[in-house]
N, CA, C and O atoms as a DFTB+ gen file, in Angstrom:
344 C
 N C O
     1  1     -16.178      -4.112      13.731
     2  2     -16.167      -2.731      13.284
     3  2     -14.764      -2.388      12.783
     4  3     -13.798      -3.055      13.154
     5  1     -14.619      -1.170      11.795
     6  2     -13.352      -1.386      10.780
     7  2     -12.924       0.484      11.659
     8  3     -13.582       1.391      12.170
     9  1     -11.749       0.252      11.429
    10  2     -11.258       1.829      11.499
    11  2     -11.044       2.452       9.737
    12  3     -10.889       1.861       8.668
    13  1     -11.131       3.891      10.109
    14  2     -10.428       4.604       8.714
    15  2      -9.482       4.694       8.502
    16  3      -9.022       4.716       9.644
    17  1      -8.621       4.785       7.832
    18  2      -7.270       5.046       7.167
    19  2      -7.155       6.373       7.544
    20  3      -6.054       6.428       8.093
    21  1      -7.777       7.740       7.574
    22  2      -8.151       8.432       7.854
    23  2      -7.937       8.813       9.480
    24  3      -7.083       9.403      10.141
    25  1      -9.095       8.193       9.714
    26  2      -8.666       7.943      11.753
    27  2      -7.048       7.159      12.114
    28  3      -6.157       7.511      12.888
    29  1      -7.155       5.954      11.168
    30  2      -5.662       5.893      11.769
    31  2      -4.626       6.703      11.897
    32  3      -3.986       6.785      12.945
    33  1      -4.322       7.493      10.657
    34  2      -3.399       8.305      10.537
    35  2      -3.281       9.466      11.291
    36  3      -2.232      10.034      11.594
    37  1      -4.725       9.870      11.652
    38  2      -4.926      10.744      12.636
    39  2      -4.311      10.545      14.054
    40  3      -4.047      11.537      14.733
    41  1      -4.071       9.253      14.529
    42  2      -4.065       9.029      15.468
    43  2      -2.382       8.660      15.787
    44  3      -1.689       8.762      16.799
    45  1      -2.110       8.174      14.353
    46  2      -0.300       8.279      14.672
    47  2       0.313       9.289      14.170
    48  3       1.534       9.409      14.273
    49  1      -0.547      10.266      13.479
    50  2       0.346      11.496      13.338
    51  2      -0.076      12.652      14.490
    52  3       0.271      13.819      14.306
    53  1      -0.820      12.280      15.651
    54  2      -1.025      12.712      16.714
    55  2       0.011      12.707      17.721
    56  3       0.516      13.655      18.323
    57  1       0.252      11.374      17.801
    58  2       1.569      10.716      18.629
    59  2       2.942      10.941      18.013
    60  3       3.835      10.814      18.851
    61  1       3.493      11.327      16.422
    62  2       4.440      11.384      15.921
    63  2       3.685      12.635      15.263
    64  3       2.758      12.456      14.473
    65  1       4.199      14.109      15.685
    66  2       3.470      14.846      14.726
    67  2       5.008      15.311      13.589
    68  3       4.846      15.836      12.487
    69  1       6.190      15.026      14.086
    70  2       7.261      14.800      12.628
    71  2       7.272      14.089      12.052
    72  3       8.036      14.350      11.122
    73  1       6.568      12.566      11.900
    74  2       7.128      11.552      11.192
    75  2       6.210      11.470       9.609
    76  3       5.112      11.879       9.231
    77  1       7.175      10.824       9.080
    78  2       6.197      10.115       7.472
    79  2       5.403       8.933       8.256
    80  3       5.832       8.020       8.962
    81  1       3.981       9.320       7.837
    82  2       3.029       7.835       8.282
    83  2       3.045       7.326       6.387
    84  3       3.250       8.025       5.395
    85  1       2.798       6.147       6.487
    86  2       2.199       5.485       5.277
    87  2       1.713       4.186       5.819
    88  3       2.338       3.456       6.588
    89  1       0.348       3.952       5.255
    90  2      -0.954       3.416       5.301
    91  2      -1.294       2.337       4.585
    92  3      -1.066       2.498       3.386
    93  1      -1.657       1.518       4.805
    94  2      -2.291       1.040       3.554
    95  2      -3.277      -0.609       4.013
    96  3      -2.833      -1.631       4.537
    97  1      -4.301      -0.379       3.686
    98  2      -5.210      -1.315       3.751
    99  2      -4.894      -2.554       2.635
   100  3      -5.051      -2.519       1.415
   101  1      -4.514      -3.390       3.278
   102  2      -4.004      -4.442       2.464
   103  2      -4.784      -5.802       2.172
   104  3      -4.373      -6.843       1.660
   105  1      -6.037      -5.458       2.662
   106  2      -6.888      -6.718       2.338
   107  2      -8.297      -5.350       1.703
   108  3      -9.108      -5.535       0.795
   109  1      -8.166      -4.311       2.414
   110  2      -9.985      -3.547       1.496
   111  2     -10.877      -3.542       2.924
   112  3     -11.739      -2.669       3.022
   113  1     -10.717      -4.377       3.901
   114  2     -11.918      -4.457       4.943
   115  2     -11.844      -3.372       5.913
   116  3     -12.970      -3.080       6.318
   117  1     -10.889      -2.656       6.440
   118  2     -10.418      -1.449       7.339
   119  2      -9.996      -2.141       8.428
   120  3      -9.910      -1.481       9.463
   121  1      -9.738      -3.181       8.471
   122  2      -9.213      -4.337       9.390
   123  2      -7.766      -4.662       9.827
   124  3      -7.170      -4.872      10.883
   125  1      -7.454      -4.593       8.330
   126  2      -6.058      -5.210       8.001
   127  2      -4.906      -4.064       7.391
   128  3      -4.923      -3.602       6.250
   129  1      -4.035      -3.780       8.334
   130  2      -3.279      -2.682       7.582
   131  2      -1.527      -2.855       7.684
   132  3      -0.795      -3.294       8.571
   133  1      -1.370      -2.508       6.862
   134  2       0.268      -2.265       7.057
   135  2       0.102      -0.738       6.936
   136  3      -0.719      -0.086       6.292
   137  1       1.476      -0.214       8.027
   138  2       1.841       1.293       8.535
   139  2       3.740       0.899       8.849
   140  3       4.496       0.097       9.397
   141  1       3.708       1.868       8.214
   142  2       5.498       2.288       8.245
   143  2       5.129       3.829       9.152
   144  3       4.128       4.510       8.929
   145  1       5.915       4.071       9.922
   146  2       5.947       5.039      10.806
   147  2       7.254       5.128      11.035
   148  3       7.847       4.284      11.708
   149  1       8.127       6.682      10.225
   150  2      10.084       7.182      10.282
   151  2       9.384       8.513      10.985
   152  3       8.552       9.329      10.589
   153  1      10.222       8.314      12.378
   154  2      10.387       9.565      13.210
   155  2      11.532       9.023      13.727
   156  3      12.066       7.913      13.736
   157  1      11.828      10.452      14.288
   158  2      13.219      10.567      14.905
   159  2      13.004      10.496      16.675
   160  3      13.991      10.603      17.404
   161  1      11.824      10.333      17.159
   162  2      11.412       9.813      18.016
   163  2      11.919       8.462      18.946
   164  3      12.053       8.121      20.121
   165  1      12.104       7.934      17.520
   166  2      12.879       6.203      17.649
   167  2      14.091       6.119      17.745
   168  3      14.772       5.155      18.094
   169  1      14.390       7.131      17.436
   170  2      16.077       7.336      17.875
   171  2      16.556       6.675      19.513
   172  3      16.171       7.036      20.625
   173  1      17.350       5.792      19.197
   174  2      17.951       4.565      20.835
   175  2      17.056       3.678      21.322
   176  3      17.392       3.166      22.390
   177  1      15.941       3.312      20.834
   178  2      14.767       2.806      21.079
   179  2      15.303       1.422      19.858
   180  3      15.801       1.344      18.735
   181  1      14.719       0.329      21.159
   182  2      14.693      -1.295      20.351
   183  2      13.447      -1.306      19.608
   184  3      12.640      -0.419      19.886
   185  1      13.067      -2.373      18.479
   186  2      12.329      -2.568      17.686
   187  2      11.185      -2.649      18.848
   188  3      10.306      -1.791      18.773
   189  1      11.116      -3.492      19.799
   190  2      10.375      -3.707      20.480
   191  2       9.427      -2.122      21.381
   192  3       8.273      -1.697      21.416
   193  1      10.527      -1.799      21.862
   194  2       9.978      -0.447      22.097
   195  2       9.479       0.432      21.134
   196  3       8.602       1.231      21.462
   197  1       9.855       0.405      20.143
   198  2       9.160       0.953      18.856
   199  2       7.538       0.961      18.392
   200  3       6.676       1.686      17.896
   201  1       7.742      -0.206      18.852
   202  2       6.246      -1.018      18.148
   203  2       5.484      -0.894      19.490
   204  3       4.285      -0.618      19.460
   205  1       6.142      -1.090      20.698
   206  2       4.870      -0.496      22.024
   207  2       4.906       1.233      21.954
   208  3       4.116       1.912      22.609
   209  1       5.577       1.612      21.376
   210  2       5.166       3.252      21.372
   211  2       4.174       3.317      19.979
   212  3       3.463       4.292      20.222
   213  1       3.881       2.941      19.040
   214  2       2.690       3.071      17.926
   215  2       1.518       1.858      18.429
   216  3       0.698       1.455      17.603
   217  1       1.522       1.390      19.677
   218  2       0.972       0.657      19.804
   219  2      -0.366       1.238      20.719
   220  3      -1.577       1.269      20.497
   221  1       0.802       1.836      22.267
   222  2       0.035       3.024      22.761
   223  2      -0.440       3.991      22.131
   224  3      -1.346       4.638      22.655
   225  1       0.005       4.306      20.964
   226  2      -0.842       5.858      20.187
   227  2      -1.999       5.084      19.477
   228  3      -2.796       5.923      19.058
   229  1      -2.421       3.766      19.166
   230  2      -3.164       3.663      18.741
   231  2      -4.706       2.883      19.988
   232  3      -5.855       2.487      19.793
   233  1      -4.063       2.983      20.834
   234  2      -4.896       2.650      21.789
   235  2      -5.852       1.282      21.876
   236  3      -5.600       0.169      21.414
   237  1      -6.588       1.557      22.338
   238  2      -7.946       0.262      22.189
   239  2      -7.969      -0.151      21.060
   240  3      -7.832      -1.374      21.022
   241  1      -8.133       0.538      19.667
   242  2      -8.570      -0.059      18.736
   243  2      -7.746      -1.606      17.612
   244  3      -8.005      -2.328      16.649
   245  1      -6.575      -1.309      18.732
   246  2      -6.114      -2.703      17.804
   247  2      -6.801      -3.499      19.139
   248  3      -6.899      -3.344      20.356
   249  1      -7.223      -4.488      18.049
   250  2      -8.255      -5.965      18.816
   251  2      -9.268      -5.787      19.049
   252  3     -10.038      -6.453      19.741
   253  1      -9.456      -4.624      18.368
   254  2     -10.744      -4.053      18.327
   255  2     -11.481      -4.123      16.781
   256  3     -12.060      -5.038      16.196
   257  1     -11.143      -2.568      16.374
   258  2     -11.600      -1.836      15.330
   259  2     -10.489      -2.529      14.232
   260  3     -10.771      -3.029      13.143
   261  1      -8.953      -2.387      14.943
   262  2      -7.982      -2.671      13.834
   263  2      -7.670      -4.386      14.202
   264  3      -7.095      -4.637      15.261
   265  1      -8.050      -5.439      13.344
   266  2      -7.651      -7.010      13.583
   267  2      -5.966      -7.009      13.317
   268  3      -5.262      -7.462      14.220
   269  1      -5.517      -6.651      12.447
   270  2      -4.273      -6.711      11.791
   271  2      -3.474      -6.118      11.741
   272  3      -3.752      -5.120      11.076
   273  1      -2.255      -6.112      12.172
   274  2      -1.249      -4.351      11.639
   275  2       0.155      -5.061      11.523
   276  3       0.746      -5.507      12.507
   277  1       0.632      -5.125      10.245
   278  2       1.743      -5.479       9.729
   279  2       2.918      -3.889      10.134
   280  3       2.693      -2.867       9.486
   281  1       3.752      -3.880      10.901
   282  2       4.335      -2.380      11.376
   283  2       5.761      -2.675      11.383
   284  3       6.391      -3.636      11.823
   285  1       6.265      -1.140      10.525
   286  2       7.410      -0.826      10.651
   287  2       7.766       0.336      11.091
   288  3       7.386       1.297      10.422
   289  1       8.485       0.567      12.168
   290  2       9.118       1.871      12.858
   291  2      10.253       1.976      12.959
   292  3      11.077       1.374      13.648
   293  1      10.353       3.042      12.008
   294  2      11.815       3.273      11.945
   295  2      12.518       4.671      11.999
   296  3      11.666       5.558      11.954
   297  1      13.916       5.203      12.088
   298  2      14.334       6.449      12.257
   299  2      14.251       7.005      10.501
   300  3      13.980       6.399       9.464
   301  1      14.653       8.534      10.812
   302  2      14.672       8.830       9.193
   303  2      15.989       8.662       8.985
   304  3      16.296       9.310       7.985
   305  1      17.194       7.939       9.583
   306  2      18.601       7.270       9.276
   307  2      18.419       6.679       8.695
   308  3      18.560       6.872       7.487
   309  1      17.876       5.294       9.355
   310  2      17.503       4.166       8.664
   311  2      16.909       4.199       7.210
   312  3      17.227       3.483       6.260
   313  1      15.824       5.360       7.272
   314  2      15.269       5.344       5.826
   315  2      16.105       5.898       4.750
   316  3      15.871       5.829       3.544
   317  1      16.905       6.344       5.213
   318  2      18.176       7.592       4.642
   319  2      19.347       5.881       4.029
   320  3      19.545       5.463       2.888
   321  1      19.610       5.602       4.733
   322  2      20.563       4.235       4.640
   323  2      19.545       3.216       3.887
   324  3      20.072       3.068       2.784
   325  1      18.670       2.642       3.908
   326  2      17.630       2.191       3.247
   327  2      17.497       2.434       1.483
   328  3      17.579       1.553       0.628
   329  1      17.280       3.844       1.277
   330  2      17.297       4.328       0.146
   331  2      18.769       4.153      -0.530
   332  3      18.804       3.458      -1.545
   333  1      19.770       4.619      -0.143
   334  2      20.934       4.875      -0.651
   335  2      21.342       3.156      -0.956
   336  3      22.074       2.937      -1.921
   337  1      20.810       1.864      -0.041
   338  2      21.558       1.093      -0.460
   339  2      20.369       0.287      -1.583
   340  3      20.644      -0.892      -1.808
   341  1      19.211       0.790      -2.220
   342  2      18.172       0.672      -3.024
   343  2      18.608       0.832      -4.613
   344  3      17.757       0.749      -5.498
């Protein structure tokens, strides 16, 4: 069974209700997704902790509903420093 793009986003802009979510189904099946998730949430937090905090907001459904999730969590610094050196 596939999740929505829709439900996903619902569900990490539940858990991050400041951050930019971006989405994207990268194979078409609702399976496979890459998600960038910039909140300021992540602020002093290791990559690792990062990725278990969008991990818990998404609950059961990864290994479930969601097979795949290519993830980046990051501050809006980083994306700020990111851009400027683009």
């Amino acid at each position: 069974m596939a999740v929505s793009p829709v439900d996903l986003r619902a569900l990490l802009e539940r858990a991050f209700p400041e951050a930019a979510v971006a989405l994207k189904d990268f194979i078409g099946d609702g399976n496979h997704f890459r998600v960038r998730v910039i909140s300021a949430l992540f602020e002093g937090k290791t990559r690792v902790q990062r990725h278990k905090m969008v991990y818990q907001a998404l609950g059961d459904i990864v290994g479930n509903q969601l097979h795949a999730l290519s993830l980046e969590a990051i501050t809006p610094q980083e994306e700020e420093i990111r851009k400027e050196a683009s």
